[in-house]
N, C-alpha and C positions, 0 to 999 in steps of 0.2 A: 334085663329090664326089671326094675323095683316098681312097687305097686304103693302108694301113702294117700291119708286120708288128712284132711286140710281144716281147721275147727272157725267159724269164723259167727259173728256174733250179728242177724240178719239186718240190724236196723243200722248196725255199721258199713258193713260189704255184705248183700247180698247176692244169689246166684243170677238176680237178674240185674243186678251191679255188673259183676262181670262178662253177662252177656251183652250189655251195652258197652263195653270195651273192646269187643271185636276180635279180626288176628293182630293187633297192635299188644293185647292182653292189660295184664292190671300188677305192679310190683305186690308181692304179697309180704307184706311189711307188719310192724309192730311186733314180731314174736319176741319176749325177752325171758326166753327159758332154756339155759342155757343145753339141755336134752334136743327141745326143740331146734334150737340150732344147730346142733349136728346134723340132727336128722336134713335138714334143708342143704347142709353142704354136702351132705349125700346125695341129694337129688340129682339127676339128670337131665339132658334137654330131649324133649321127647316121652317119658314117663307120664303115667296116668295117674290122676288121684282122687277120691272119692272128696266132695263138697260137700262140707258136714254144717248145717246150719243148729246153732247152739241154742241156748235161749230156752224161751218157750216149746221151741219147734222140735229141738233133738231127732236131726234125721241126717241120713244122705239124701241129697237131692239131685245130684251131676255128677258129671263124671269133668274131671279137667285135665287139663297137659302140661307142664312146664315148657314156657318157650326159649326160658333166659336161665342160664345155671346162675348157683349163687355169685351174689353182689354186695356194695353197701347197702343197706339198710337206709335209705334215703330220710327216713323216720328218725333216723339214733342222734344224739348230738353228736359233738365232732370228738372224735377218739374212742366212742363207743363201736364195744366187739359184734354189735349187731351186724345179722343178713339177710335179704330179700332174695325171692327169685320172681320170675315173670310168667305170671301163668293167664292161661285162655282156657276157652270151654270149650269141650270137645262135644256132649249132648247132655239133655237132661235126663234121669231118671223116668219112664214111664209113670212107674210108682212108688213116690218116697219110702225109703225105707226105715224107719224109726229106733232109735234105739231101744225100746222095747222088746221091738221084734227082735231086733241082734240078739239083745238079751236072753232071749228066747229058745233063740238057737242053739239046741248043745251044742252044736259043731264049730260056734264060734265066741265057745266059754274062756277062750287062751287069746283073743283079740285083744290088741291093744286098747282098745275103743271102751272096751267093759274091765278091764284090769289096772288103767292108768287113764281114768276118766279126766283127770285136765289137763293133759296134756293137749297142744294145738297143734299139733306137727308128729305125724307118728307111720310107721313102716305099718303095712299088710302085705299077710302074703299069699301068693298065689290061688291058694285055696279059699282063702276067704274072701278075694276079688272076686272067683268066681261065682262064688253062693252069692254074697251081697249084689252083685249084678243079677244073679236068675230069681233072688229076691223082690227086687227091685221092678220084673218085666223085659230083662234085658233076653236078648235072646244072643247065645252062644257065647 
């Protein structure tokens, strides 16, 4: 199981966008960076990812799932290489965790989140799920 963190911009989709979507979930569309769409065709059904609101905000604030592997890109005109997947929200963060604080974190100086800051679609791993979660309030 892979661990990715999802970059979304709050006044467009936010986490309580999503949680008004339910187990039906929301296609998570518009990515057109060609990195970033790998990464999405890597994803899995099942798989967790950190809900990173952009903007002003710059933080995790959920945790979500992938309930749909990749797809078209309902978003893309027709012939375009784009891909969505379908995702839902599994809980919210206790305590947003900002990117500041990552920043902050020696232990999470090699994060994608602080080394390829525009990226919207990006791998974590293990280790850094785990701290961003006991960050965060999460408990285990």
């Amino acid at each position: 199981m892979a661990y990715w963190l999802l970059k979304t911009e709050p006044e467009e989709f936010s986490w309580d966008d999503q949680v008004k979507r339910g187990k039906k979930g929301e296609a998570w569309s518009g990515v057109r960076n060609f990195t970033a769409r790998r990464y999405l065709k890597e994803m899995k059904k099942g798989e967790k990812f950190f809900f990173y609101h952009t903007g002003d905000e710059k933080q995790v604030v959920g945790i979500g799932e992938v309930i749909r592997e990749a797809f078209p890109d309902p978003t893309a005109n027709k012939g375009e290489p784009w891909i969505a997947v379908q995702t839902a929200t599994v809980e919210p963060l206790p305590k947003p965790v900002t990117l500041s604080a990552i920043k902050a974190e020696g232990k999470l100086k090699d994060m994608a989140l602080v080394k390829y800051s525009r990226l919207s679609v990006q791998p974590v791993t293990d280790a850094e799920w785990k701290l961003v979660c006991k960050m965060g309030g999460m408990k285990g």
